[in-house]
Structure formats: C-alpha cells, structure tokens
N, C-alpha and C positions, 0 to 999 in steps of 0.2 A: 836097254840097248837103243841108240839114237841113229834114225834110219836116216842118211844121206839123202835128200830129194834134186830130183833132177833140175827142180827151176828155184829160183830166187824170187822171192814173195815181197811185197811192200803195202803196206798196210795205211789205205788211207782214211782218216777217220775225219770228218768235219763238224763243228761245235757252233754253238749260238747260243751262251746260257745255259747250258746242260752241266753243270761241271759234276754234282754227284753220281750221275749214269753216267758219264764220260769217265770219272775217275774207274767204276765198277771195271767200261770195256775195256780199257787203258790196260787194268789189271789183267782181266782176264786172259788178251791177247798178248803181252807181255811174260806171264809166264804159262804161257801156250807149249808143248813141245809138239815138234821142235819151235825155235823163236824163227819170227821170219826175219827176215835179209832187214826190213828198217819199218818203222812205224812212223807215219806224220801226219800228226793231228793238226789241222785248220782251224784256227780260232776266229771264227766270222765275225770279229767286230764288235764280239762279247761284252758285256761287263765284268765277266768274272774272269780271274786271271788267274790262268789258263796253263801258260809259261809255269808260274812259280807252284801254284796247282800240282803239275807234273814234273817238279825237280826229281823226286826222289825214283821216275823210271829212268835209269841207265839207257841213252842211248834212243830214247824217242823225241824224235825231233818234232817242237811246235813251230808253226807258220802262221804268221797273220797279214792276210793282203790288206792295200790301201785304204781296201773302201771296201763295203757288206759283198759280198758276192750270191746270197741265198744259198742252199744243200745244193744244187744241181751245181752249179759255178765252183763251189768250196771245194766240191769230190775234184772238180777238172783241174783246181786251182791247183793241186796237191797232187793229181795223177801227172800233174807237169814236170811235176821234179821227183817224181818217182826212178828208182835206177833199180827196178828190181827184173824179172824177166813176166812178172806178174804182177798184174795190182787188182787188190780187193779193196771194191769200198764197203767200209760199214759206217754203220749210224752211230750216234752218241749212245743211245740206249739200248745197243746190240747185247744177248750174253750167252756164251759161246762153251761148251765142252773144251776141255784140256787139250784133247787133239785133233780138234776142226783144222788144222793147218794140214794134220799127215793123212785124213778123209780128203780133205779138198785134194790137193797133191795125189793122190790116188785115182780120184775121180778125174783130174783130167789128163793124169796119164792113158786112162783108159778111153778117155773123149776128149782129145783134143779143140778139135772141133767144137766144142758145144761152148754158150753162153752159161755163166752161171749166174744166178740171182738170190738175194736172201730170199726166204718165205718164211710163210707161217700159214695156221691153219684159222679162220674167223673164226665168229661163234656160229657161222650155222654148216662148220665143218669142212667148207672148200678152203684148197687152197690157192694164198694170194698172194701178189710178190712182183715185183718189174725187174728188167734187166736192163744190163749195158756192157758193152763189148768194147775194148779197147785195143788195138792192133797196134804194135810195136815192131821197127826193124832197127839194125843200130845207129840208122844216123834220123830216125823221126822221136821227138818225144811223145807225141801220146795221138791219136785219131780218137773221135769217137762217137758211137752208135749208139743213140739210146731207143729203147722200143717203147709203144707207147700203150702196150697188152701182157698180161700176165703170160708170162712165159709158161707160167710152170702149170698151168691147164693146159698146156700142150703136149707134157712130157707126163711119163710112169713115173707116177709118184713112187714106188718100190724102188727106183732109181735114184731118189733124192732123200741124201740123209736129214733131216732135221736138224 
C-alpha cells in the first residue's frame, strides 16, 4: 500500500568523479518507495559523464554549472532549482534503506521544526554528522543555514533512525 505524504521531496545529490557510488545512490533513491517528487544530481565539473552515466533513471535530472562549485556550492547550486516542498541533500556515496523517504516524511511530520542531517556512527562509536536547513516560501528559492557542529550530539539518538 503506497502511503500519500504530505510534502514533496527533491532530492539533491552533488558529483565530482564519483560515478560508481553515485550510480549505487542514484539507484538506491530512485527506487526508494515512495519516489520523491524529482532527483537532481550536480555534476561538478567531472570527468565522468555523468548525463549519459544516468540515461537509463527515468526522470532524474542532471545539472552541470559553469565552473567547479565544490560539495558545499554543488548542494546550493541544485537546492536552487529544486521545486519540491523539501530538499535533501545527499552525497555521492550515500546508501539508503528502501524507505528512508516514508521514515524521513514521518519524522518531520512529527518535528517540524527540527534540522535533519545525515550521520553515522565512527569507529570509536559517537555519533557524527553536520546539518543545514533550508527555509522556503512560495515566491524565495532556497535561504540557507549551514551549522558548523554536529547536530546530532545534541539530539537522542533513539530519536534518529539510521
């Protein structure tokens, strides 16, 4: 049964030479259920092509700016022309559960409010991770807030799914 979510997702992914982990999360989040609202992958000025790379996912759009922008530029470049009510940036080398979109979707129905950020746990067991918040109304394309501390040693971790 495919559960209706209240917001529209858009899924920003930025590249630099990654294409085998970018093809894996490309996959991953492609057939994620539910799909989100659109996926646009940034191809920062790569050598690997990128475009022809990702013909064969329906419907995810690639973007390449003029000139290199770095991960931090790439996510903005792409949060720019996002039209979703949401946007998540991930990394090239991200890899995701089948229903990290109706977890996520869950979780911020319940917390509006809240920043989310990827994490993971190191090897000596904390966990570590940055955020950034993006604030949309309908006539701004994107504002944005980046932190410059791990979010997620601030929060219950029993609260964040993996």
């Amino acid at each position: 049964m495919v559960r209706t979510m209240p917001f529209t997702y858009s899924i920003v992914i930025p590249t630099h030479n990654e294409i085998r982990d970018l093809e894996v999360t490309v996959a991953e989040v492609w057939a994620s259920e539910p799909r989100p609202h659109e996926i646009i992958v940034v191809d920062d000025c790569g050598d690997d092509d990128v475009k022809h790379r990702l013909r064969s996912f329906d419907g995810v759009k690639v973007v390449r700016p003029p000139e290199r922008l770095g991960a931090g530029g790439a996510k903005r470049f792409g949060a720019n022309l996002a039209t979703g009510d949401v946007i998540v940036l991930l990394d090239s080398h991200m890899r995701l559960p089948y229903n990290w979109l109706e977890i996520a979707d869950a979780t911020i129905d319940r917390f509006p409010e809240a920043i989310f950020c990827c994490g993971c746990k190191n090897f000596s067991g904390n966990w570590v991770g940055c955020g950034a918040s993006f604030t949309r109304t309908p006539t701004q394309k994107s504002a944005c807030i980046f932190s410059n501390q791990s979010l997620l040693n601030k929060c219950n971790p029993l609260e964040i799914d993996r």
